[in-house]
C-alpha positions in Angstrom: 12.1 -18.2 52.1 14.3 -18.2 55.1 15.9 -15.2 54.1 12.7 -13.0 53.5 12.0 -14.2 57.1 15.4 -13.1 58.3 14.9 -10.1 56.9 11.3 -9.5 58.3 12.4 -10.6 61.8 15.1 -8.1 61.0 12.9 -5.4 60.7 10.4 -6.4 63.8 13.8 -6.3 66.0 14.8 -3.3 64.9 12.2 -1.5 66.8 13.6 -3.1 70.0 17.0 -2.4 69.7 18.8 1.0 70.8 20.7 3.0 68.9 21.1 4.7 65.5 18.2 2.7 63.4 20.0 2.7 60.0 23.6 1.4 61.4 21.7 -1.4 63.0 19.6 -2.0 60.1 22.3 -2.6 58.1 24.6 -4.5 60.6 21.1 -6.8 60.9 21.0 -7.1 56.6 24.9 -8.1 57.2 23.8 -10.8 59.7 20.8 -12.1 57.8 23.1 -12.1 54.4 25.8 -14.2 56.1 23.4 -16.8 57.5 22.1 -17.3 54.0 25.4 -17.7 52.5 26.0 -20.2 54.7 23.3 -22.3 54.2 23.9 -22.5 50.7 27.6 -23.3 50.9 26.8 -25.8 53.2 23.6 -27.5 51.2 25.9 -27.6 48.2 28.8 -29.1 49.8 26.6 -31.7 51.3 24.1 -32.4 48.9 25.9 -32.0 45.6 28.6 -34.0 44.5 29.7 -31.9 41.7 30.4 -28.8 44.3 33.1 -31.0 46.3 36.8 -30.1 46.1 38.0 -33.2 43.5 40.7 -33.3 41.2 41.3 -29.9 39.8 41.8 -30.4 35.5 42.0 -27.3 33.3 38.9 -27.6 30.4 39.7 -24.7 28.0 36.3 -25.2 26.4 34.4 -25.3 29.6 36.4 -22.1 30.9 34.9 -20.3 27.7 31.6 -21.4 28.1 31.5 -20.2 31.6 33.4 -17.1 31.3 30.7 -16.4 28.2 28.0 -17.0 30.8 28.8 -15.0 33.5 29.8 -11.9 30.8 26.7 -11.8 29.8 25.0 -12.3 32.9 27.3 -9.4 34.6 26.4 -7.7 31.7 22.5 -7.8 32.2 23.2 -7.3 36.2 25.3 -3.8 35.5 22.5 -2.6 33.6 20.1 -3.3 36.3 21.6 -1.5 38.9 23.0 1.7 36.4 18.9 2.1 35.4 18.2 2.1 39.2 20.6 4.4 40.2 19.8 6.6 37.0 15.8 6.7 38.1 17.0 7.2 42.0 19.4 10.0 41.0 17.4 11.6 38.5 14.7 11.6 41.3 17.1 13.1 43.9 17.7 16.0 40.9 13.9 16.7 40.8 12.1 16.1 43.8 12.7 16.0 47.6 13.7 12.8 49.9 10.4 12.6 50.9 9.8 11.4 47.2 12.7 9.4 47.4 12.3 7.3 50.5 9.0 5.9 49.6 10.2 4.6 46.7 13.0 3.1 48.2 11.0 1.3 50.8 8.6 0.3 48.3 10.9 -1.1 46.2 12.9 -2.9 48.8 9.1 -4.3 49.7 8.2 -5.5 45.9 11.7 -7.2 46.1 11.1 -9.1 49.3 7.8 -10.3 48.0 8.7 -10.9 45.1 11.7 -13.2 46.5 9.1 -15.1 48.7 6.9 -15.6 45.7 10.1 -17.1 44.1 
């Protein structure tokens, strides 16, 4: 949630600021991205035992269930972002960037909402 409204106060400040709109709209997303890592790193190192810095042992059978994990879940992420570059390209091939830049705002909206729904 505090991201979306990062983002969103992103967005109202960037009308504000001078300058070229798209370096500081992604110099903002940088900002906002780093503030959000940050509060997870330091909610898990606070709240979570298990994410504290401990004795360090080697668990071959763990290691394989975790590397089988995030394979497959790197797996499904690559195809996500191929099939949204294919429709964005393939869009680019056949229609103008007045096509194209609505549907990357929209898109970028339906993820933000759908993140605060989340």
């Amino acid at each position: 949630m505090v991201e979306s409204l990062l983002k969103l106060g992103a967005v109202f400040l960037l009308v504000h600021v001078p300058g070229d709109k798209i370096v500081v709209y992604g110099f903002l997303l940088l900002v906002v991205a780093s503030i959000d890592t940050l509060i997870y790193i330091l909610i898990c190192f606070r709240k979570y035992v298990a994410c504290r810095i401990q004795n360090i042992r080697w668990d071959p059978y763990l290691a394989k269930d975790v590397v089988g994990f995030t394979g497959w879940t790197l797996f499904g992420q690559l195809t996500t972002v191929a099939r949204s570059a294919a429709l964005i390209i393939l869009l680019n091939q056949y229609f103008t960037p007045v096509v194209v830049a609505p549907r990357a705002i929209a898109m970028n909206i339906a993820t933000q909402s759908n993140m605060l729904a989340t």
